[in-house]
N, CA, C and O of each residue as an XYZ file, in Angstrom:
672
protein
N       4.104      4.803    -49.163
C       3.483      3.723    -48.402
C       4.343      3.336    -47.204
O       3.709      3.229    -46.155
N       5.676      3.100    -47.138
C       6.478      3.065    -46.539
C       6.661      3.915    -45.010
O       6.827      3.664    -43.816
N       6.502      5.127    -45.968
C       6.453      6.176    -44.461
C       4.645      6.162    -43.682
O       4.514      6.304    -42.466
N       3.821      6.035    -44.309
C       2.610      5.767    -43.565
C       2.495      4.318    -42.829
O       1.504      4.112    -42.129
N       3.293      3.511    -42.945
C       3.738      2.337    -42.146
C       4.723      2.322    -40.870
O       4.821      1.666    -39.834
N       5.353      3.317    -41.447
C       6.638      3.693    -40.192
C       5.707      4.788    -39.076
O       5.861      4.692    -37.859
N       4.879      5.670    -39.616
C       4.351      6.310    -38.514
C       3.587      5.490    -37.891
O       3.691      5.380    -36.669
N       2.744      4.815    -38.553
C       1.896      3.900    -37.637
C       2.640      2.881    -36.824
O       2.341      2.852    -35.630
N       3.363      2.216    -37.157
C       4.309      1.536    -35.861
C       4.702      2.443    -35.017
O       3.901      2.530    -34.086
N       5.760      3.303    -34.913
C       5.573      4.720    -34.068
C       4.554      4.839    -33.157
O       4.560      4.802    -31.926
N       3.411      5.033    -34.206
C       2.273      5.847    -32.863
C       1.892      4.539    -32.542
O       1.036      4.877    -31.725
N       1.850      3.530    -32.530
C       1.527      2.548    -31.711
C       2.395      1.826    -30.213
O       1.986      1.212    -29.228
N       3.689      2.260    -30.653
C       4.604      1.942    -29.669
C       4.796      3.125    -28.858
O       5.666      3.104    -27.988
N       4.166      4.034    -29.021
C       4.848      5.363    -28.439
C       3.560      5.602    -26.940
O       3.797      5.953    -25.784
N       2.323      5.264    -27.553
C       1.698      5.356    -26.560
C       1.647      4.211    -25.304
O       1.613      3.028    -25.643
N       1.642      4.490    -24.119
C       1.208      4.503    -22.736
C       0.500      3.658    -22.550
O      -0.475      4.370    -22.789
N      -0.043      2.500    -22.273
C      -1.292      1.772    -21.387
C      -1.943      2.186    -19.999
O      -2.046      1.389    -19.067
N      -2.398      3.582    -19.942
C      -2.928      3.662    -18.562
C      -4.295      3.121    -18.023
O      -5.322      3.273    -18.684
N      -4.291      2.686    -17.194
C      -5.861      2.216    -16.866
C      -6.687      3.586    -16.096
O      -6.419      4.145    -15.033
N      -7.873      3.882    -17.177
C      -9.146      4.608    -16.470
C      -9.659      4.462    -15.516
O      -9.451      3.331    -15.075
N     -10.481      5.257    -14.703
C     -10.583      4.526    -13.281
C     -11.573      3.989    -12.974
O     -12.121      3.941    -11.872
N     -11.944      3.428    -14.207
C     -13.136      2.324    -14.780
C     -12.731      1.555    -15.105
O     -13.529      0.650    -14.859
N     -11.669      1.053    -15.710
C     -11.082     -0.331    -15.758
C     -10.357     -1.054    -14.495
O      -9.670     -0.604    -13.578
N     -10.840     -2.491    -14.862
C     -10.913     -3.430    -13.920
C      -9.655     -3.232    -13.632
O      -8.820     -2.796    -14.425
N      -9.343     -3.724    -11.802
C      -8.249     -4.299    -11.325
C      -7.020     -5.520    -11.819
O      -7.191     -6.729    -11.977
N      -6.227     -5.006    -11.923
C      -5.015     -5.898    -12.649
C      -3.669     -5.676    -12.217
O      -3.522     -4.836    -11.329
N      -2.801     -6.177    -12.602
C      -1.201     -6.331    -12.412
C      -0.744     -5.049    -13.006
O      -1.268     -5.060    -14.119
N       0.016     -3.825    -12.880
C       0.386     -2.784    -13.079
C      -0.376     -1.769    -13.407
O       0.179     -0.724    -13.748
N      -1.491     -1.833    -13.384
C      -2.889     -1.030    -13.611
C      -2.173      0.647    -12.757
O      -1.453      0.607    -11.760
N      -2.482      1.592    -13.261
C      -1.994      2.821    -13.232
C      -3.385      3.571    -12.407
O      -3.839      4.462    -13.126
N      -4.009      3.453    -11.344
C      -4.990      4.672    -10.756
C      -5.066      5.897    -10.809
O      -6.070      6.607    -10.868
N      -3.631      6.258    -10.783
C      -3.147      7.723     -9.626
C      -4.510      8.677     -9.833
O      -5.226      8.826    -10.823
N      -4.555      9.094     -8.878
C      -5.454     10.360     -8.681
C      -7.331     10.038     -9.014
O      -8.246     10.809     -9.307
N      -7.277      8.442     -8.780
C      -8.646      8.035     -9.262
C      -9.439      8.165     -8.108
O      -8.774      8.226     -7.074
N     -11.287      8.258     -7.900
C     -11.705      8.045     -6.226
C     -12.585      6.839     -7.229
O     -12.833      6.665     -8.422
N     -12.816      6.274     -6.119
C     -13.571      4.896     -5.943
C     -15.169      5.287     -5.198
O     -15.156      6.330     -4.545
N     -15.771      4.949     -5.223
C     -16.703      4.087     -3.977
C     -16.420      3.798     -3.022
O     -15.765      2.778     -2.810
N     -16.855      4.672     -2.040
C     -16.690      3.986     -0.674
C     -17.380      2.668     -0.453
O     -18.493      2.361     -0.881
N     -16.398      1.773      0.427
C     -17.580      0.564      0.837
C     -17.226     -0.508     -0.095
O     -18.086     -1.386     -0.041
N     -16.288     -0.779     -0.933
C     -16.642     -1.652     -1.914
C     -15.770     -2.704     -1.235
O     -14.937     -2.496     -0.352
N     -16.115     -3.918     -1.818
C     -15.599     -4.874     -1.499
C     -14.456     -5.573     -2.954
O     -15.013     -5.876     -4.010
N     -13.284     -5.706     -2.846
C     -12.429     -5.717     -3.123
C     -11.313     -6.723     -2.698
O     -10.138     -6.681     -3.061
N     -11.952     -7.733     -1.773
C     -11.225     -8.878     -1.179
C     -10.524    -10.112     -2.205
O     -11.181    -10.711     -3.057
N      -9.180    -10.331     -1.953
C      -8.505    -10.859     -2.856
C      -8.509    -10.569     -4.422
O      -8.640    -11.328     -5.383
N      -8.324     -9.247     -4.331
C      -7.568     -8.334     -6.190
C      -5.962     -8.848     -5.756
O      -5.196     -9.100     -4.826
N      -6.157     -8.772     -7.394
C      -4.482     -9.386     -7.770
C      -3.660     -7.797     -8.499
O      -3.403     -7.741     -9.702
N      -3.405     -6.843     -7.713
C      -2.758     -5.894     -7.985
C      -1.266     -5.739     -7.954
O      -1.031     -4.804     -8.720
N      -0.326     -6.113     -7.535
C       1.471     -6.494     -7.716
C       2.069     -5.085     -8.876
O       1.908     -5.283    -10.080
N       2.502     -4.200     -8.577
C       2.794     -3.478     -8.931
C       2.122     -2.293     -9.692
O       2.603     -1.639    -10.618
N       0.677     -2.138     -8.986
C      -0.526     -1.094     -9.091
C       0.309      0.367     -8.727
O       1.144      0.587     -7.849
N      -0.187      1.137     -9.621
C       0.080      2.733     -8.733
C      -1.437      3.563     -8.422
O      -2.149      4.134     -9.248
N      -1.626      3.429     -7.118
C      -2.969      4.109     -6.644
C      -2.603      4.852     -5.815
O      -2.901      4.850     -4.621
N      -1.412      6.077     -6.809
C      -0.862      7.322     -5.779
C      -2.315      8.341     -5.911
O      -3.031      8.744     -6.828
N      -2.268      8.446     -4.731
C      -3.214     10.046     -4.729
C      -4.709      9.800     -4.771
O      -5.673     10.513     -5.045
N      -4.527      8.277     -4.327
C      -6.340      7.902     -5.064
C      -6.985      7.980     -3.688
O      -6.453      8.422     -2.670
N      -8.415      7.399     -3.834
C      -9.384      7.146     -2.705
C     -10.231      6.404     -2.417
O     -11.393      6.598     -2.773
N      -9.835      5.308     -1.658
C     -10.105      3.609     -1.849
C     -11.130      3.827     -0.215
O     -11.147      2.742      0.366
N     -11.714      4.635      0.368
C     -12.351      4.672      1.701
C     -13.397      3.458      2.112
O     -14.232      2.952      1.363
N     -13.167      3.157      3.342
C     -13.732      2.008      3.650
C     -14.083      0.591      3.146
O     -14.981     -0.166      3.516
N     -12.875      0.397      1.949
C     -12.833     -0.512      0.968
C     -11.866     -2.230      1.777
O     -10.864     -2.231      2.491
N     -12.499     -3.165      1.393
C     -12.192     -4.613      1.718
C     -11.413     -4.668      0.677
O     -11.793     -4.247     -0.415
N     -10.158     -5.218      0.881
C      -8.826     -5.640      0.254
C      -8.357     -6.711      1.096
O      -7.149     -6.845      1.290
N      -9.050     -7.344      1.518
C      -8.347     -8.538      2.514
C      -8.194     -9.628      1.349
O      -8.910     -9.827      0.368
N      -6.812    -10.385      1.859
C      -6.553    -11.039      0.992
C      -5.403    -10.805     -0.305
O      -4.510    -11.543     -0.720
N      -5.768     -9.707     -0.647
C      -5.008     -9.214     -1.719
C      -3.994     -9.499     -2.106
O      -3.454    -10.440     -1.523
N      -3.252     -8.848     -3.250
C      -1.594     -9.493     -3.498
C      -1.676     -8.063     -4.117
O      -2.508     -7.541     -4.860
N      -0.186     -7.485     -3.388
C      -0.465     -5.646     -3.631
C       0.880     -5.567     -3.781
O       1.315     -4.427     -3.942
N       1.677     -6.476     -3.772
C       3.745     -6.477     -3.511
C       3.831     -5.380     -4.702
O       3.194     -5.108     -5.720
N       4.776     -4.981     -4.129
C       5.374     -3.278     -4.632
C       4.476     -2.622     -5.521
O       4.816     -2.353     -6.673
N       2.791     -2.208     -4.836
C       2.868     -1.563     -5.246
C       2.658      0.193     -4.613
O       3.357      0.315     -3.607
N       2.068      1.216     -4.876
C       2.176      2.584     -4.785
C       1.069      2.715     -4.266
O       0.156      2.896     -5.072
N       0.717      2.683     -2.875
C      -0.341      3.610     -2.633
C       0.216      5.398     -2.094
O      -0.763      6.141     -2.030
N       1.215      5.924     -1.826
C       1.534      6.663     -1.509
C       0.489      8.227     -1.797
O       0.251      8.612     -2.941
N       0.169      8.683     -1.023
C      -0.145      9.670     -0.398
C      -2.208      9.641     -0.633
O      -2.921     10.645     -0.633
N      -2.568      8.529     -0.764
C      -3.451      7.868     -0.481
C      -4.260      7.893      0.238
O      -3.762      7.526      1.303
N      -5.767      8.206      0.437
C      -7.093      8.228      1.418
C      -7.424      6.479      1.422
O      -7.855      6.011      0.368
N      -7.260      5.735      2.364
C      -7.406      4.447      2.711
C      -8.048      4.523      3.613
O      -8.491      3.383      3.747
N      -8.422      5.105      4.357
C      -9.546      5.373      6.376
C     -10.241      4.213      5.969
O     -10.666      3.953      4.844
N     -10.327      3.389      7.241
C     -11.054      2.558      7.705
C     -11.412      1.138      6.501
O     -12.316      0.309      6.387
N     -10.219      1.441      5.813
C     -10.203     -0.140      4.740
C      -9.478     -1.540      5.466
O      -8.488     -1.816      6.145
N      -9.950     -1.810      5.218
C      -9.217     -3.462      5.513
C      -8.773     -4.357      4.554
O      -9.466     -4.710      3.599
N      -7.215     -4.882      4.855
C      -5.892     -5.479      4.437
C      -5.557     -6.581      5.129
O      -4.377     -6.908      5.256
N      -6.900     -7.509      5.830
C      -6.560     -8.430      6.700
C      -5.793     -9.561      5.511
O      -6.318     -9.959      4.471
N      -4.302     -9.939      6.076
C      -4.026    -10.985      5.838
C      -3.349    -10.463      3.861
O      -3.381    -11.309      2.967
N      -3.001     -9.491      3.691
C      -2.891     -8.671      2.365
C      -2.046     -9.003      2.473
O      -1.726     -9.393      3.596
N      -0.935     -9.092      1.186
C       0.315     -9.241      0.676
C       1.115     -7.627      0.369
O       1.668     -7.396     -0.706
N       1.069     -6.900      1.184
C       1.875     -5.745      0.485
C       3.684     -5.692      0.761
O       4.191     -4.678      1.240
N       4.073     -6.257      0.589
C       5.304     -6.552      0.358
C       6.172     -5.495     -0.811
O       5.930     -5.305     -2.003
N       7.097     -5.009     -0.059
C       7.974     -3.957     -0.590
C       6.746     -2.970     -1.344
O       6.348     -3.028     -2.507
N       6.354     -2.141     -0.339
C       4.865     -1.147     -1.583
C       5.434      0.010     -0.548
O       5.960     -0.067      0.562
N       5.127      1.007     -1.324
C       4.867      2.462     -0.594
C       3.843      2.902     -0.697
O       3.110      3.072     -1.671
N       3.690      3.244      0.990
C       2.761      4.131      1.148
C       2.603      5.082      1.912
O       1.595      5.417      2.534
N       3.733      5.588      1.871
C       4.504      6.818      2.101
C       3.051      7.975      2.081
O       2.113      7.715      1.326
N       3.015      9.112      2.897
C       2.357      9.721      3.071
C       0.542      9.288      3.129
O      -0.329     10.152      3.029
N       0.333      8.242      3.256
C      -0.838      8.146      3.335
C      -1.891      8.357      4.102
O      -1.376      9.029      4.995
N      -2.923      8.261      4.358
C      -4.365      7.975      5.450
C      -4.694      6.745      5.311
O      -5.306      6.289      4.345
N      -4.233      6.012      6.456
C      -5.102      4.605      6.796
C      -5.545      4.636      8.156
O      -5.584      3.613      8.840
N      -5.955      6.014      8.671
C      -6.962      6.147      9.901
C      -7.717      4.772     10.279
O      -8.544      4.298      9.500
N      -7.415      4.177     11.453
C      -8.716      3.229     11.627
C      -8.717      2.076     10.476
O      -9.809      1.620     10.138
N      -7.785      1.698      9.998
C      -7.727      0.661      8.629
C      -7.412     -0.458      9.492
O      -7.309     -0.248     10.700
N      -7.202     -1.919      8.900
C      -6.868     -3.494      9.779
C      -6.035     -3.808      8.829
O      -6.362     -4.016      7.661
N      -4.530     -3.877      9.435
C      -4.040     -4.972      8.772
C      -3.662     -5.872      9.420
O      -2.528     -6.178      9.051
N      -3.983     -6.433     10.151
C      -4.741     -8.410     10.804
C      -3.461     -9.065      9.902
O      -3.493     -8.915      8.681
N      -2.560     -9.647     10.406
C      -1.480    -10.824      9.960
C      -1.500    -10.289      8.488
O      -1.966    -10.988      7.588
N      -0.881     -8.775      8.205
C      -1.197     -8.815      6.677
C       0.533     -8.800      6.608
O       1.073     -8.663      7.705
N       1.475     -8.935      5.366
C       2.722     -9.193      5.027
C       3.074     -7.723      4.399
O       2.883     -7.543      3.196
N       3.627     -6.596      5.283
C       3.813     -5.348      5.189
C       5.515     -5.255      5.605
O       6.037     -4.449      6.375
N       6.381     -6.711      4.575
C       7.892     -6.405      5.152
C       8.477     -5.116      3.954
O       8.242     -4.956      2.756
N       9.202     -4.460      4.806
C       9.856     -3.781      4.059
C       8.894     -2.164      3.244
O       9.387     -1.263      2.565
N       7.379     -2.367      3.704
C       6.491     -1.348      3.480
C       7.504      0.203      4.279
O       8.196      0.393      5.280
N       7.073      0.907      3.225
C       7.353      2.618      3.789
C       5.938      3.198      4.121
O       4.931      3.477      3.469
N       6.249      3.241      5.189
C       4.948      4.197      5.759
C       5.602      5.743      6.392
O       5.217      6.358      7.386
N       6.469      6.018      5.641
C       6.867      7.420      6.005
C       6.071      8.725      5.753
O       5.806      9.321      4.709
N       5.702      9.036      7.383
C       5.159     10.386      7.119
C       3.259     10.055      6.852
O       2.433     10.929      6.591
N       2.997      8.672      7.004
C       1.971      8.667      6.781
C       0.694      8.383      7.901
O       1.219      7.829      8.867
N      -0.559      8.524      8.105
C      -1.082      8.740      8.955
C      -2.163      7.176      9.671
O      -3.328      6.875      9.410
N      -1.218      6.533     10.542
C      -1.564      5.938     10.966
C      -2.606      5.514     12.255
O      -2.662      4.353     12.661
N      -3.269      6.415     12.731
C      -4.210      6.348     14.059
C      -5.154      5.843     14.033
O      -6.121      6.025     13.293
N      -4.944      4.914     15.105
C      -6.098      3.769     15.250
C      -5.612      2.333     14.667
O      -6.144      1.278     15.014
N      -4.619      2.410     13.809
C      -4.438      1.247     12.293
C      -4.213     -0.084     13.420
O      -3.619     -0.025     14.497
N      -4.883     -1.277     12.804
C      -4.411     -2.298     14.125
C      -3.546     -3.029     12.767
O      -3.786     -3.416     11.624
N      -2.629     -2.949     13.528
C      -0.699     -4.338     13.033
C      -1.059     -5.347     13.328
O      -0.445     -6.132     12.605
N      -1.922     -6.064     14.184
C      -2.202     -6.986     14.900
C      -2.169     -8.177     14.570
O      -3.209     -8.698     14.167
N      -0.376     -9.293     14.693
C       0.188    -10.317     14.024
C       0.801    -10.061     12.637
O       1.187    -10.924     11.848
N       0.830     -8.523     12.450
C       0.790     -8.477     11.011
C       3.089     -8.534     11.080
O       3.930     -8.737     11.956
N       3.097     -8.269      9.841
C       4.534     -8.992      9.657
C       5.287     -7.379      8.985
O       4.911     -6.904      7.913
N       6.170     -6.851      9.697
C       6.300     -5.504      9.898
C       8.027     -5.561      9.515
O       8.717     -4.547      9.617
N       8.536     -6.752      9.113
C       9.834     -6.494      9.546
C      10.384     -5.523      8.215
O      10.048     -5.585      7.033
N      11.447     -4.529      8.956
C      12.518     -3.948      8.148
C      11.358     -2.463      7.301
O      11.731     -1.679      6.428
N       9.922     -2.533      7.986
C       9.073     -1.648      7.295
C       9.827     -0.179      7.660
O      10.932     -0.263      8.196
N       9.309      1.078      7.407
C       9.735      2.262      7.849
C       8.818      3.025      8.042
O       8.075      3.423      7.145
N       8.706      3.437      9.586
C       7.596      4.438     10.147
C       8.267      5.501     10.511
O       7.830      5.941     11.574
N       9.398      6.277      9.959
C       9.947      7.890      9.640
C       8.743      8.582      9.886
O       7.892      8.635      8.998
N       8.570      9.106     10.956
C       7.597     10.679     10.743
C       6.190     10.226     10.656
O       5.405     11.103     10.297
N       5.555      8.735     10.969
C       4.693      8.540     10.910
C       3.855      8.895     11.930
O       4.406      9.335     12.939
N       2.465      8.804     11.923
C       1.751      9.026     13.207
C       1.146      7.901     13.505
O       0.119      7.667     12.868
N       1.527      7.049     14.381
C       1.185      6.179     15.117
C       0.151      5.906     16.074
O      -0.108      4.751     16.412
N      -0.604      7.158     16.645
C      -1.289      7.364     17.988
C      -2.511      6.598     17.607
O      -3.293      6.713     16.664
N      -2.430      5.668     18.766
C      -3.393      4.360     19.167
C      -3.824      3.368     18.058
O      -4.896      2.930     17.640
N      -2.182      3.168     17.698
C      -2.025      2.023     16.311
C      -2.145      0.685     17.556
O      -2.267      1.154     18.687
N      -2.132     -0.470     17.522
C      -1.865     -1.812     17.994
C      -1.105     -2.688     16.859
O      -1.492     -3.085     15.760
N       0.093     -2.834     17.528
C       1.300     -3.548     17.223
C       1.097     -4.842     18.160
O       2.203     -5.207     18.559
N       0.129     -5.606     18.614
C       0.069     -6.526     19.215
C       0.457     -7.665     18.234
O      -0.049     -7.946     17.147
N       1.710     -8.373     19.042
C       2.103     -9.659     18.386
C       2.529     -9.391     16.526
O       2.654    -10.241     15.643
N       2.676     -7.752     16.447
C       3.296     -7.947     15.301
C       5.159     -7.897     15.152
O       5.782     -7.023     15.755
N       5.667     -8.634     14.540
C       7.102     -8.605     13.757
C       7.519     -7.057     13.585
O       6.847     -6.384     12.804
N       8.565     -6.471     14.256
C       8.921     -5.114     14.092
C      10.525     -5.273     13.840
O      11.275     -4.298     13.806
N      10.945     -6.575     13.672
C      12.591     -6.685     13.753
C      12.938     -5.827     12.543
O      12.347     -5.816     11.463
N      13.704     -5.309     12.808
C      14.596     -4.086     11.930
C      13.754     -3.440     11.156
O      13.983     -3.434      9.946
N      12.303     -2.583     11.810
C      11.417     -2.051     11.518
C      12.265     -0.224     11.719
O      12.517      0.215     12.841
N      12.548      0.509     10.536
C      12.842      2.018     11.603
C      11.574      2.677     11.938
O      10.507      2.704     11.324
N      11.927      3.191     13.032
C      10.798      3.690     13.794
C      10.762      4.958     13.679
O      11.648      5.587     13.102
N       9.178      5.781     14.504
C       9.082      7.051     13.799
C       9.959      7.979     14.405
O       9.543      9.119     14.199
N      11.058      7.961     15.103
C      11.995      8.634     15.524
C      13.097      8.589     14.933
O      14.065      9.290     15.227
N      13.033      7.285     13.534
C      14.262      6.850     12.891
C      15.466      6.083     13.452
O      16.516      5.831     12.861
N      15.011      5.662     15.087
C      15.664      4.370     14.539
C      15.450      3.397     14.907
O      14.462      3.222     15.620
N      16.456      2.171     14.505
C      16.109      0.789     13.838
C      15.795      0.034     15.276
O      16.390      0.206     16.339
N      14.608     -0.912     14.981
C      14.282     -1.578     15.759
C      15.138     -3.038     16.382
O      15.347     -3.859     15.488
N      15.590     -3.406     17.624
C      16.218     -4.685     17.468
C      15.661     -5.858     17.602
O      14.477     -5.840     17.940
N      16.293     -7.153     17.395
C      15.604     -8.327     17.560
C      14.951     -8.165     18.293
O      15.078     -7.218     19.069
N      13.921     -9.070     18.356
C      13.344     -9.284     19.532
C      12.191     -8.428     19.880
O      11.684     -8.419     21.002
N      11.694     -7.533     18.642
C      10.788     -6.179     18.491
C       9.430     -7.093     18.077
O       9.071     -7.092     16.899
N       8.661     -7.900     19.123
C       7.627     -8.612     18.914
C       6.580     -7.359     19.874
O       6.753     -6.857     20.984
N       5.381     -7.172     18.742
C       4.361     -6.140     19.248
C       5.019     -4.702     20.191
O       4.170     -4.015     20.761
N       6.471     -4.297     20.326
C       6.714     -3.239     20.571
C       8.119     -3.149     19.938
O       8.710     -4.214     19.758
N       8.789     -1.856     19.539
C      10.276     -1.198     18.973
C      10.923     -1.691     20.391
O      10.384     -1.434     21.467
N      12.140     -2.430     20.269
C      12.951     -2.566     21.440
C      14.306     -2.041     20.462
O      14.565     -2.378     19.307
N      14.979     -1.195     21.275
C      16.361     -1.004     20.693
C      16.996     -2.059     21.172
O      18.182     -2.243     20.899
């Protein structure tokens, strides 16, 4: 009796909590490699340490959100919107946010290395100390956004005073 008690504690502690990519949005919820619905609306999810590596969130509303550290890295995002989003310390390192808004969204300390930014509007958004290594930038708008000690896609560090453009 003993040992059929000990395995069952075992296999209960041993397994994983991953979320299906049918279960609802939550606080450490596991995606990777899930696709979504294009189009959905998704404004103010409480995600804070989500991993939605490899997933495909296209043309999806996330404005609002609270996303702090988490993983979108290498990610299909085109044309979603993050107006005013909390992604604070998250990677999203290698991604696609073609044509995406992040409108005054809180992207300090975000890695966007290597990931594909064209079109993306920054616009007021809060950029400081982020990292655009190897990113593609072409016809992003950095208007009036925070770039102080942002590294840039040439690698390097932005100086004070980096309001809506990299000033060394």
């Amino acid at each position: 009796m003993k040992k059929i008690f000990f395995i069952f504690i075992i296999a209960i502690f041993s397994f994983n909590a991953y979320a299906g990519c049918d279960d609802p949005i939550g606080d450490s919820v596991d995606y990777t490699n899930c696709r979504f619905s294009d189009g959905q609306d998704l404004s103010g999810s409480y995600l804070p340490n989500a991993n939605l590596s490899f997933s495909s969130f296209i043309q999806v509303n996330l404005d609002k959100s609270i996303m702090m550290n988490s993983i979108l890295a290498f990610g299909t995002f085109s044309e979603s919107s993050f107006v005013r989003a909390n992604l604070y310390e998250s990677n999203l390192q290698g991604a696609n946010f073609e044509k995406s808004n992040f409108t005054s969204a809180n992207l300090t300390r975000v890695n966007f290395q290597g990931s594909t930014l064209v079109g993306v509007n920054f616009q007021n958004s809060n950029l400081i100390e982020a990292d655009f290594t190897s990113a593609n930038i072409t016809g992003a708008n950095f208007e009036g956004a925070n770039l102080n000690n942002s590294i840039w896609t040439n690698g390097q560090t932005c100086g004070m005073e980096s309001i809506g453009k990299c000033k060394n």
